[in-house]
mmCIF file as Biopython writes it, N, C-alpha, C and O atoms, coordinates in Angstrom:
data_model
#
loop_
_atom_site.group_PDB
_atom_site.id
_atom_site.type_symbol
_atom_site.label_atom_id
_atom_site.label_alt_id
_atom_site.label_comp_id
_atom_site.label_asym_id
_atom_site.label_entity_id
_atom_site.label_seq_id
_atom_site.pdbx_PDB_ins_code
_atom_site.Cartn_x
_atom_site.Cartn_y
_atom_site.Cartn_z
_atom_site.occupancy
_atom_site.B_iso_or_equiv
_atom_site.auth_seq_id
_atom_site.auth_asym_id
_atom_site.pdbx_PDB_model_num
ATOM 1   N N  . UNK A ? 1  ? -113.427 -3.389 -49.107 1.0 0.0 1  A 1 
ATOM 2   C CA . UNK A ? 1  ? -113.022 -2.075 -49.546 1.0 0.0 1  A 1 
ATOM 3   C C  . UNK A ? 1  ? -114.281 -1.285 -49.915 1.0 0.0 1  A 1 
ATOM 4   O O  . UNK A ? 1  ? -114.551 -0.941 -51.066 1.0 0.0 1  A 1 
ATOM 5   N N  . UNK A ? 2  ? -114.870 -1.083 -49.062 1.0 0.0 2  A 1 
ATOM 6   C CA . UNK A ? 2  ? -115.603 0.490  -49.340 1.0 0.0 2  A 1 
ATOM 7   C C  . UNK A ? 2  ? -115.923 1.283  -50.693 1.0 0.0 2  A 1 
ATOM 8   O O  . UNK A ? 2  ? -116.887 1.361  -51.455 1.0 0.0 2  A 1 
ATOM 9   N N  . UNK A ? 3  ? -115.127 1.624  -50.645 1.0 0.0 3  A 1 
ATOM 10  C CA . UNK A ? 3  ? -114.398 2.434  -51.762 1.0 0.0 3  A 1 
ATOM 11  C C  . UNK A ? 3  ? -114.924 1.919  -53.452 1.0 0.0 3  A 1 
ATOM 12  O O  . UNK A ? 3  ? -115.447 2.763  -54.180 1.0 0.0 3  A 1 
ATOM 13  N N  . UNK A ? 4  ? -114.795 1.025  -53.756 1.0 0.0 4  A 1 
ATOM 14  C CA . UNK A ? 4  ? -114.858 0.468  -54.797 1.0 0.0 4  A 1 
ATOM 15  C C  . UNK A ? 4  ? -116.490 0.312  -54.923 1.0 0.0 4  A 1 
ATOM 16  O O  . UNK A ? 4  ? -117.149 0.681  -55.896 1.0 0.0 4  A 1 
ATOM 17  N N  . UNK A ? 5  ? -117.065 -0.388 -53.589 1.0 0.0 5  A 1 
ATOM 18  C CA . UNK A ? 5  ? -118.593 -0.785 -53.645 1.0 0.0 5  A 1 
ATOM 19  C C  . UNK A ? 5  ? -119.153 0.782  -53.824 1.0 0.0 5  A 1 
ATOM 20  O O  . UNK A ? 5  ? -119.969 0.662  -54.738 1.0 0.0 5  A 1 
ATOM 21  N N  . UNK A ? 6  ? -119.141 2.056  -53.463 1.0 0.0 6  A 1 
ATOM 22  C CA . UNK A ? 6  ? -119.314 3.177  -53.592 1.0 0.0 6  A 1 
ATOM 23  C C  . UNK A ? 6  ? -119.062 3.612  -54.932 1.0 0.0 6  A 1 
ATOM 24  O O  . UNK A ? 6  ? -119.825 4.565  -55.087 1.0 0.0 6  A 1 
ATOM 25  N N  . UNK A ? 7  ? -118.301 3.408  -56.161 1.0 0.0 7  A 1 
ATOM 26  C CA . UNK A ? 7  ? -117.840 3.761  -57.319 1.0 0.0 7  A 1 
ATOM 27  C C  . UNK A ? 7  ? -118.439 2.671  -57.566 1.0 0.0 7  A 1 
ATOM 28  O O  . UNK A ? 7  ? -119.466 3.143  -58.054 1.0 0.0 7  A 1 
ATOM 29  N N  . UNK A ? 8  ? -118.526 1.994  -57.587 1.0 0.0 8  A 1 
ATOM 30  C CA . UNK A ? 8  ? -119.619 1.347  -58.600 1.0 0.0 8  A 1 
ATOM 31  C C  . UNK A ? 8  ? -121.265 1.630  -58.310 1.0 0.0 8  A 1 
ATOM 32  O O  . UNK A ? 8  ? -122.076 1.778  -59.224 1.0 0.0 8  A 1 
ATOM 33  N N  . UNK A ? 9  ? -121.480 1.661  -57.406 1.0 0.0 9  A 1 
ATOM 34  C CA . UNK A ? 9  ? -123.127 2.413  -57.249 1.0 0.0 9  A 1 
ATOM 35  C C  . UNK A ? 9  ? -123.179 3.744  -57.623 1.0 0.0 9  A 1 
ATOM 36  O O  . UNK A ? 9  ? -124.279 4.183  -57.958 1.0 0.0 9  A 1 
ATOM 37  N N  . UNK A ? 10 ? -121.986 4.654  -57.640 1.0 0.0 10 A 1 
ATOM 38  C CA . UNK A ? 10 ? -122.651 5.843  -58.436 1.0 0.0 10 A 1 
ATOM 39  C C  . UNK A ? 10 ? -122.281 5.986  -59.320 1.0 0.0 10 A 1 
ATOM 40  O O  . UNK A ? 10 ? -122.623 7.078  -59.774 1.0 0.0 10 A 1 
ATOM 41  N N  . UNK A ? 11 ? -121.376 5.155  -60.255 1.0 0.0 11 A 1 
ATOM 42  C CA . UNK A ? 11 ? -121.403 5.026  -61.466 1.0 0.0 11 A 1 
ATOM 43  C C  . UNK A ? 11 ? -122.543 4.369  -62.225 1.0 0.0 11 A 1 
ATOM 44  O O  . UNK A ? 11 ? -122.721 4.501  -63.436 1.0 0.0 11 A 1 
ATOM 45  N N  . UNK A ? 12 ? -123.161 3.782  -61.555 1.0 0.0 12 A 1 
ATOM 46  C CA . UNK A ? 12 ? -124.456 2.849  -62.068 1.0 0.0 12 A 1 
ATOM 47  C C  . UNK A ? 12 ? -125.629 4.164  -61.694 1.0 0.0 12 A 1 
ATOM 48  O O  . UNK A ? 12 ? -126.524 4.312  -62.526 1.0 0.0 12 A 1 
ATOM 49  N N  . UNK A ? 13 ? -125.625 4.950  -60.662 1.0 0.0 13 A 1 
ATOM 50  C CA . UNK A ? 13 ? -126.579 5.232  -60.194 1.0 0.0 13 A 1 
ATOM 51  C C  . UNK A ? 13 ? -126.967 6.748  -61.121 1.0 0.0 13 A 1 
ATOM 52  O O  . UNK A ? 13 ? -128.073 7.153  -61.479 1.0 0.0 13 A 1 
ATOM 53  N N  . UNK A ? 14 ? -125.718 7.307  -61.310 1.0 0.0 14 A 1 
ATOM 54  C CA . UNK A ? 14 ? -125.392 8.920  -62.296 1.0 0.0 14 A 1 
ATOM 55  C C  . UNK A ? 14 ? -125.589 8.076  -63.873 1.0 0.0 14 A 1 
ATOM 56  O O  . UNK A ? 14 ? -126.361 8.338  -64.796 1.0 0.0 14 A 1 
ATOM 57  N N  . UNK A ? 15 ? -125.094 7.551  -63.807 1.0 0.0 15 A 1 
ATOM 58  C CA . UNK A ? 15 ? -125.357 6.833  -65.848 1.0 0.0 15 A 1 
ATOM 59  C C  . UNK A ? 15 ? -126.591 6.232  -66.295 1.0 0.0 15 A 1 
ATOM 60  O O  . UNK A ? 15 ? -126.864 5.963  -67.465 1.0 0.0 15 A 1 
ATOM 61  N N  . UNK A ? 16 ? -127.562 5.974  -64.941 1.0 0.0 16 A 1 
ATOM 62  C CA . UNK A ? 16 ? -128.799 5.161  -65.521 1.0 0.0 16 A 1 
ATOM 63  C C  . UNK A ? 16 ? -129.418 6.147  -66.156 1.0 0.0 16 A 1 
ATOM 64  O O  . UNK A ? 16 ? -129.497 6.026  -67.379 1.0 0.0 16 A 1 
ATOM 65  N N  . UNK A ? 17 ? -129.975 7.285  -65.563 1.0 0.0 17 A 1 
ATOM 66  C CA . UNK A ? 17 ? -130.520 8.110  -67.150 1.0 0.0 17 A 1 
ATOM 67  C C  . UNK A ? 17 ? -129.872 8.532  -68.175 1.0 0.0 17 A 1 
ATOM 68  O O  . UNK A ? 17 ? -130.446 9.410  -68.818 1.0 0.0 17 A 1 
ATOM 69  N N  . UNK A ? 18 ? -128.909 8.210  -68.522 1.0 0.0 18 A 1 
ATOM 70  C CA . UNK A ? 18 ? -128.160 8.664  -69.962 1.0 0.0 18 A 1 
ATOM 71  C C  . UNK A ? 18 ? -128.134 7.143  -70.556 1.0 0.0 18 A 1 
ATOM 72  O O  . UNK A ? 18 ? -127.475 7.000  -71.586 1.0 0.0 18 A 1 
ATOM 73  N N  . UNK A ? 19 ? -128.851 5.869  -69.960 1.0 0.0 19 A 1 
ATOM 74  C CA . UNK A ? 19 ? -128.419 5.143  -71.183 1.0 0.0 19 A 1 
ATOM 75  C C  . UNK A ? 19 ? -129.805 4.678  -71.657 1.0 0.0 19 A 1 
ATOM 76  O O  . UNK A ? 19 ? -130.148 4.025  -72.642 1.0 0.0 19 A 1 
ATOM 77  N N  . UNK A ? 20 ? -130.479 5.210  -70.661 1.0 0.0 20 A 1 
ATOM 78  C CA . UNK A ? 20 ? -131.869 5.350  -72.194 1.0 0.0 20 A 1 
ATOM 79  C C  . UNK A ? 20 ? -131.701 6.054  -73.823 1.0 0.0 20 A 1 
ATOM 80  O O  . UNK A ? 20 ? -132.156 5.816  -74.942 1.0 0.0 20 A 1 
ATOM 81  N N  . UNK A ? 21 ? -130.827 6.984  -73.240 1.0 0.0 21 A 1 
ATOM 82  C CA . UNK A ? 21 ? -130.146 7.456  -74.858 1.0 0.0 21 A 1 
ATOM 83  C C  . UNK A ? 21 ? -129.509 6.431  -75.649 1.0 0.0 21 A 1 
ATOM 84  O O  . UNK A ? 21 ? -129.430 6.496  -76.876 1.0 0.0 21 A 1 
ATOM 85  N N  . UNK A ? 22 ? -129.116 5.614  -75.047 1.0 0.0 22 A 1 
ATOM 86  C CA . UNK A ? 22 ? -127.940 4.513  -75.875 1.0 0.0 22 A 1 
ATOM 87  C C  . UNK A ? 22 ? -128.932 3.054  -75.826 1.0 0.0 22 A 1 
ATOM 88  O O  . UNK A ? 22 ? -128.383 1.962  -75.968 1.0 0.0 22 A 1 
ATOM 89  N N  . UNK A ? 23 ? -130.193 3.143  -75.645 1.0 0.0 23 A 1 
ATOM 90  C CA . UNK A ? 23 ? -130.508 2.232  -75.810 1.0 0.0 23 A 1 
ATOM 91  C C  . UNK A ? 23 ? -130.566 1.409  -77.306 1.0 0.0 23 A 1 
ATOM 92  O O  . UNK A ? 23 ? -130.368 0.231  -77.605 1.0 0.0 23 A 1 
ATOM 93  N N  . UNK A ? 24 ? -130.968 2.716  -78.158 1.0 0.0 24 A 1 
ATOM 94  C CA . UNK A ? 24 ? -130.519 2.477  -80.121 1.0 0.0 24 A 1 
ATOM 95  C C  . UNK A ? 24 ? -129.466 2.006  -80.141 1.0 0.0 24 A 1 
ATOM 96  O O  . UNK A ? 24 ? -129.275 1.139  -80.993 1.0 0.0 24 A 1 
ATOM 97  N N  . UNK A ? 25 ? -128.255 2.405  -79.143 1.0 0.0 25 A 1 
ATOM 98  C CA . UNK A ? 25 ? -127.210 1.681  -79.861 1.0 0.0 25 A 1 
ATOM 99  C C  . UNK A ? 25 ? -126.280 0.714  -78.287 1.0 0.0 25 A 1 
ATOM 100 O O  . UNK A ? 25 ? -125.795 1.076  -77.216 1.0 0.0 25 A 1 
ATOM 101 N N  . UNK A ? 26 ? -126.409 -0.258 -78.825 1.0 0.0 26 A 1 
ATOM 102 C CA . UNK A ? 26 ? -126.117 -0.909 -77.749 1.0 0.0 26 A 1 
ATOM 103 C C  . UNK A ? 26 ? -124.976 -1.148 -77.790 1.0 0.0 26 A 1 
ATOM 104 O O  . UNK A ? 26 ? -124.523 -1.137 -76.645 1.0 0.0 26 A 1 
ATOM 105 N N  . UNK A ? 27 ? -124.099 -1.409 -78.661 1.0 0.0 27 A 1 
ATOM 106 C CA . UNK A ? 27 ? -122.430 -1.933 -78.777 1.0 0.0 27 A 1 
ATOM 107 C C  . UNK A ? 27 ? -122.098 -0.631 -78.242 1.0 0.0 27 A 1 
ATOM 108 O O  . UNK A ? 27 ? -121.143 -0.732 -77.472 1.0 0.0 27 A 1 
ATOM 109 N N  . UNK A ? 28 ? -122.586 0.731  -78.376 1.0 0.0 28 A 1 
ATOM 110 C CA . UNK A ? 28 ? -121.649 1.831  -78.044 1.0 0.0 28 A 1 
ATOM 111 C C  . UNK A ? 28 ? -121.799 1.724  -76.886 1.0 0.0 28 A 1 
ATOM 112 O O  . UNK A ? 28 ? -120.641 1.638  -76.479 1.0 0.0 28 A 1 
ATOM 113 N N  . UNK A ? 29 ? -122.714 1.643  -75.685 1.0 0.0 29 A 1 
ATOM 114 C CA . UNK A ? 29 ? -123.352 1.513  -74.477 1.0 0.0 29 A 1 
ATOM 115 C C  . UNK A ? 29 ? -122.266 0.629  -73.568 1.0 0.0 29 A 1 
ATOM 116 O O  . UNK A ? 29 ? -121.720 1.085  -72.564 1.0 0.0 29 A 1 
ATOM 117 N N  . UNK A ? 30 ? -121.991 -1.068 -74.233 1.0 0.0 30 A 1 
ATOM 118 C CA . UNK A ? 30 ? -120.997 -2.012 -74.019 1.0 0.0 30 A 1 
ATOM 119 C C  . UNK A ? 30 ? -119.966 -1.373 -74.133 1.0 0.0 30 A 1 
ATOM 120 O O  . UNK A ? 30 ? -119.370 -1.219 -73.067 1.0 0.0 30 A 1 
ATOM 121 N N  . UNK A ? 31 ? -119.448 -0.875 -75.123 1.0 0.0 31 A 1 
ATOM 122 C CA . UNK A ? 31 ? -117.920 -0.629 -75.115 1.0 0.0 31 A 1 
ATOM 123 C C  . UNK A ? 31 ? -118.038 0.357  -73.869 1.0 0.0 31 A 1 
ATOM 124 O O  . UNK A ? 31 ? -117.441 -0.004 -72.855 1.0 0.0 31 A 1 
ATOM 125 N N  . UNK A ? 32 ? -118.642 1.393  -73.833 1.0 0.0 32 A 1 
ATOM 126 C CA . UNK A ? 32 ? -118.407 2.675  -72.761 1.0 0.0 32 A 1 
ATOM 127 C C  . UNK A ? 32 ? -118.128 2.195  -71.469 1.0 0.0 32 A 1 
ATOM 128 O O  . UNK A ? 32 ? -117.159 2.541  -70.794 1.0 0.0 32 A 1 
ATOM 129 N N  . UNK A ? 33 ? -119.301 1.110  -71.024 1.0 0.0 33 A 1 
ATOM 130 C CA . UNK A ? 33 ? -119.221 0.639  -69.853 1.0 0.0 33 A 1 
ATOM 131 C C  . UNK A ? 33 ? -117.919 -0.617 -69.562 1.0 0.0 33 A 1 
ATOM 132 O O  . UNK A ? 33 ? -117.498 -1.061 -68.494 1.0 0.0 33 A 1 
ATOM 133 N N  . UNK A ? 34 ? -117.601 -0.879 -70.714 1.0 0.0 34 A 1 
ATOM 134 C CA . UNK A ? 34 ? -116.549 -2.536 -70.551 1.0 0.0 34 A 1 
ATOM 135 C C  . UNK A ? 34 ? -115.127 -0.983 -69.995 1.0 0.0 34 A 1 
ATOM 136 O O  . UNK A ? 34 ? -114.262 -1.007 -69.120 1.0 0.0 34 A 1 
ATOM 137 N N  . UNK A ? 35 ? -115.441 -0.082 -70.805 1.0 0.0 35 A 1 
ATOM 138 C CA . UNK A ? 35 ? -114.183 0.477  -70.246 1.0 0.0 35 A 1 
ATOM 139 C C  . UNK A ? 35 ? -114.253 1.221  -69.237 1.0 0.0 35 A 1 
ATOM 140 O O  . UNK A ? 35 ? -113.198 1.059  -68.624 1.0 0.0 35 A 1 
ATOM 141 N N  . UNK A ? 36 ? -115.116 2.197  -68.531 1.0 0.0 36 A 1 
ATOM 142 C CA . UNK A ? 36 ? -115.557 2.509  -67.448 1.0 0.0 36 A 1 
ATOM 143 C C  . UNK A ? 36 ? -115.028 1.468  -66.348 1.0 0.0 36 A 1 
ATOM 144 O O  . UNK A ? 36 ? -114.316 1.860  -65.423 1.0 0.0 36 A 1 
ATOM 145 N N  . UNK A ? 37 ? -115.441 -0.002 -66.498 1.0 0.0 37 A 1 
ATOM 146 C CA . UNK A ? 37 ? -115.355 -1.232 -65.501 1.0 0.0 37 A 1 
ATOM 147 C C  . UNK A ? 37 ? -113.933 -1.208 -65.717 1.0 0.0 37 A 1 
ATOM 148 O O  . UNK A ? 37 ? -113.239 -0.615 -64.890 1.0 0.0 37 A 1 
ATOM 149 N N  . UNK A ? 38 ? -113.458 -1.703 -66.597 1.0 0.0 38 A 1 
ATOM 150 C CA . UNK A ? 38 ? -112.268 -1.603 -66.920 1.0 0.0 38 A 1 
ATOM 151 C C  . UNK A ? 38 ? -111.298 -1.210 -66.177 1.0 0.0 38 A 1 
ATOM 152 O O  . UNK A ? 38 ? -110.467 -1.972 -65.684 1.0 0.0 38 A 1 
ATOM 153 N N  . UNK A ? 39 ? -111.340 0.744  -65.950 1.0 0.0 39 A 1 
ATOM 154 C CA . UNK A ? 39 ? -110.469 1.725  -65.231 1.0 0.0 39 A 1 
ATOM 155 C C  . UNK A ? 39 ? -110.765 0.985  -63.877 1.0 0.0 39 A 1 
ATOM 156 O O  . UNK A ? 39 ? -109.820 0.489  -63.263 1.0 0.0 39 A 1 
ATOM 157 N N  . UNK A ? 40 ? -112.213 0.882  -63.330 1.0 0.0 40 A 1 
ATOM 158 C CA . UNK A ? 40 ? -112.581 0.590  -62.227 1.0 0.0 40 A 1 
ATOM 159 C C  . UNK A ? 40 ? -111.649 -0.393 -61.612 1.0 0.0 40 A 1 
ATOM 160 O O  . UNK A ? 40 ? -110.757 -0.286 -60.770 1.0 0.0 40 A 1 
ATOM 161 N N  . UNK A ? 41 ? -112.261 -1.638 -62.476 1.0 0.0 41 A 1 
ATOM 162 C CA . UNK A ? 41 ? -110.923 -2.818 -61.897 1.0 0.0 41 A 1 
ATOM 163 C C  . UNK A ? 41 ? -109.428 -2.557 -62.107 1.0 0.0 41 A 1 
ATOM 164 O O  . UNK A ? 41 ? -108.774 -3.170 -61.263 1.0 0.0 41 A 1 
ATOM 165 N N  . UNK A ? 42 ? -108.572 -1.751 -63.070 1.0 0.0 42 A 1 
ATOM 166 C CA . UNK A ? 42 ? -107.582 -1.473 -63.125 1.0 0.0 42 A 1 
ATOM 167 C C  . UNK A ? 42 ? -107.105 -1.125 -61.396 1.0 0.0 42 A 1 
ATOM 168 O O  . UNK A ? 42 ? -106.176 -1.678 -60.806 1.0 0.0 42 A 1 
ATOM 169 N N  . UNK A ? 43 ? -107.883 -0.232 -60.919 1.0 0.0 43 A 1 
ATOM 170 C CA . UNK A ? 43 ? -107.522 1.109  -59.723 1.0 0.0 43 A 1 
ATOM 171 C C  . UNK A ? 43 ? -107.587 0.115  -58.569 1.0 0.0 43 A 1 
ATOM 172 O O  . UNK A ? 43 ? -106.796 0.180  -57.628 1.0 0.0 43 A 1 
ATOM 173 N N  . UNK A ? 44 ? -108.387 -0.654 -58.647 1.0 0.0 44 A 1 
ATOM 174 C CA . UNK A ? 44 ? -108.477 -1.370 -57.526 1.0 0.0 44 A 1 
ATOM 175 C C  . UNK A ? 44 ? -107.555 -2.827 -57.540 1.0 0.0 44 A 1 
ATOM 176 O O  . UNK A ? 44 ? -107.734 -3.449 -56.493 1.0 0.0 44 A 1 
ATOM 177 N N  . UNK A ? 45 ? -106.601 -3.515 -58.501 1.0 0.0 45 A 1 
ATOM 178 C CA . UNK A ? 45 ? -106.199 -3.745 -59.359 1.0 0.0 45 A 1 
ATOM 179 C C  . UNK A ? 45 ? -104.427 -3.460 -58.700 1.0 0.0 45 A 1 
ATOM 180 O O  . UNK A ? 45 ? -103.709 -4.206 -58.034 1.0 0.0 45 A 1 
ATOM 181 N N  . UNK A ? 46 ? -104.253 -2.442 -59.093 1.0 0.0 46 A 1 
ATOM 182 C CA . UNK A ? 46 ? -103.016 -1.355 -58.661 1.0 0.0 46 A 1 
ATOM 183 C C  . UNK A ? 46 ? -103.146 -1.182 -57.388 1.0 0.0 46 A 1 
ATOM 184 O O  . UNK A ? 46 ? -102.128 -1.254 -56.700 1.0 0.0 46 A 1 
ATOM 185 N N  . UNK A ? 47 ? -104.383 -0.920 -56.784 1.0 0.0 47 A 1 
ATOM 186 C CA . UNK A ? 47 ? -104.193 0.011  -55.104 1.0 0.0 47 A 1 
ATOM 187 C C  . UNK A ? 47 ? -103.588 -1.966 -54.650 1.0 0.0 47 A 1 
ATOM 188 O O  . UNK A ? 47 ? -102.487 -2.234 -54.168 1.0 0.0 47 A 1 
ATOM 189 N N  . UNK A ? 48 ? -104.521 -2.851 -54.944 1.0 0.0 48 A 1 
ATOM 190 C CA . UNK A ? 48 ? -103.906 -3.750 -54.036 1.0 0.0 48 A 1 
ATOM 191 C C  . UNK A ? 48 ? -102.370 -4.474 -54.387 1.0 0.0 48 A 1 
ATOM 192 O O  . UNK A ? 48 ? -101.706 -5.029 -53.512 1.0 0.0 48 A 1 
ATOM 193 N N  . UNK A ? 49 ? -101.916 -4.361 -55.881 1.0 0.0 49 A 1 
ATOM 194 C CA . UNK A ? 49 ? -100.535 -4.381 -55.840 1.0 0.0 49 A 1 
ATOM 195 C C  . UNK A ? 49 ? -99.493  -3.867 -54.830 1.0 0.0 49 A 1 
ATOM 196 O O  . UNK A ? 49 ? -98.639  -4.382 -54.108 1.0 0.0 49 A 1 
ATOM 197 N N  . UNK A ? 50 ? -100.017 -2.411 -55.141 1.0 0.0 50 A 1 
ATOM 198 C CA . UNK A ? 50 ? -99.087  -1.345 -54.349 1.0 0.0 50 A 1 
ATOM 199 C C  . UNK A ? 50 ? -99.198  -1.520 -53.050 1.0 0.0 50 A 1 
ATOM 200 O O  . UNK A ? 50 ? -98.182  -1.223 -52.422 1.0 0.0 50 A 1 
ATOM 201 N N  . UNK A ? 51 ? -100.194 -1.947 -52.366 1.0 0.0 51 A 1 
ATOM 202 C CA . UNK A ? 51 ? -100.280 -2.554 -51.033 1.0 0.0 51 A 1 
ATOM 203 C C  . UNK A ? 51 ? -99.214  -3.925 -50.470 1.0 0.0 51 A 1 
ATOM 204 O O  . UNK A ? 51 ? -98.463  -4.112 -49.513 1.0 0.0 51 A 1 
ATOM 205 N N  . UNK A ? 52 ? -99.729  -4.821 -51.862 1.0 0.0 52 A 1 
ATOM 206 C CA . UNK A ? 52 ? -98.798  -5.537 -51.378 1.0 0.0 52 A 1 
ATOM 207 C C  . UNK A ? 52 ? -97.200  -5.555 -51.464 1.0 0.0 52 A 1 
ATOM 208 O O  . UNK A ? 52 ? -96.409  -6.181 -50.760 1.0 0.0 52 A 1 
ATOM 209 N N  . UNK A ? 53 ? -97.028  -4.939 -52.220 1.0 0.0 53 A 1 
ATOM 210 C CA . UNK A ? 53 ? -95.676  -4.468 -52.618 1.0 0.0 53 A 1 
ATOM 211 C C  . UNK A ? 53 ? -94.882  -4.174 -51.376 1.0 0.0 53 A 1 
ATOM 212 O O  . UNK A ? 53 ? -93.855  -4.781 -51.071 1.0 0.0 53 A 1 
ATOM 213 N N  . UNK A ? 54 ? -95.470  -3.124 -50.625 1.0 0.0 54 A 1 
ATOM 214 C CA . UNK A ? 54 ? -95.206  -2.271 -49.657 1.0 0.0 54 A 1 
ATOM 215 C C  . UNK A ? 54 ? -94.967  -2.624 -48.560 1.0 0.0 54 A 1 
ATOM 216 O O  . UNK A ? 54 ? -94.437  -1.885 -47.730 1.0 0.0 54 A 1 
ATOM 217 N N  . UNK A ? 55 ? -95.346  -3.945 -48.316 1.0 0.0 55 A 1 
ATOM 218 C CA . UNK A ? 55 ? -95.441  -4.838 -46.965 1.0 0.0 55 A 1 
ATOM 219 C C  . UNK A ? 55 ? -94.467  -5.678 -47.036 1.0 0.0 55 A 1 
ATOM 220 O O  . UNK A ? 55 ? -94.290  -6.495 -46.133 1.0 0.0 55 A 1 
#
């Protein structure tokens, strides 16, 4: 899936200069990203439920 490998490289790729800001605080940095990943795997998660569902 495409799709997913693409959302995760520009989510990594648009956020790497903003977490030099969060480098002071690192638990906030973790939580942001555990949930970021989170939605990520949710969507991909659901798309292949609903796939299989459907068949």
């Amino acid at each position: 899936m495409p799709g997913t490998a693409v959302g995760l490289f520009i989510v990594d790729f648009i956020f790497r200069p903003f977490a030099k800001i969060f480098e002071k605080q690192p638990l906030v940095i973790l939580l942001f990203l555990s949930i970021l990943y989170g939605y990520i795997a949710y969507i991909v998660l659901r798309s292949a439920y609903v796939s299989e569902r459907s068949n």
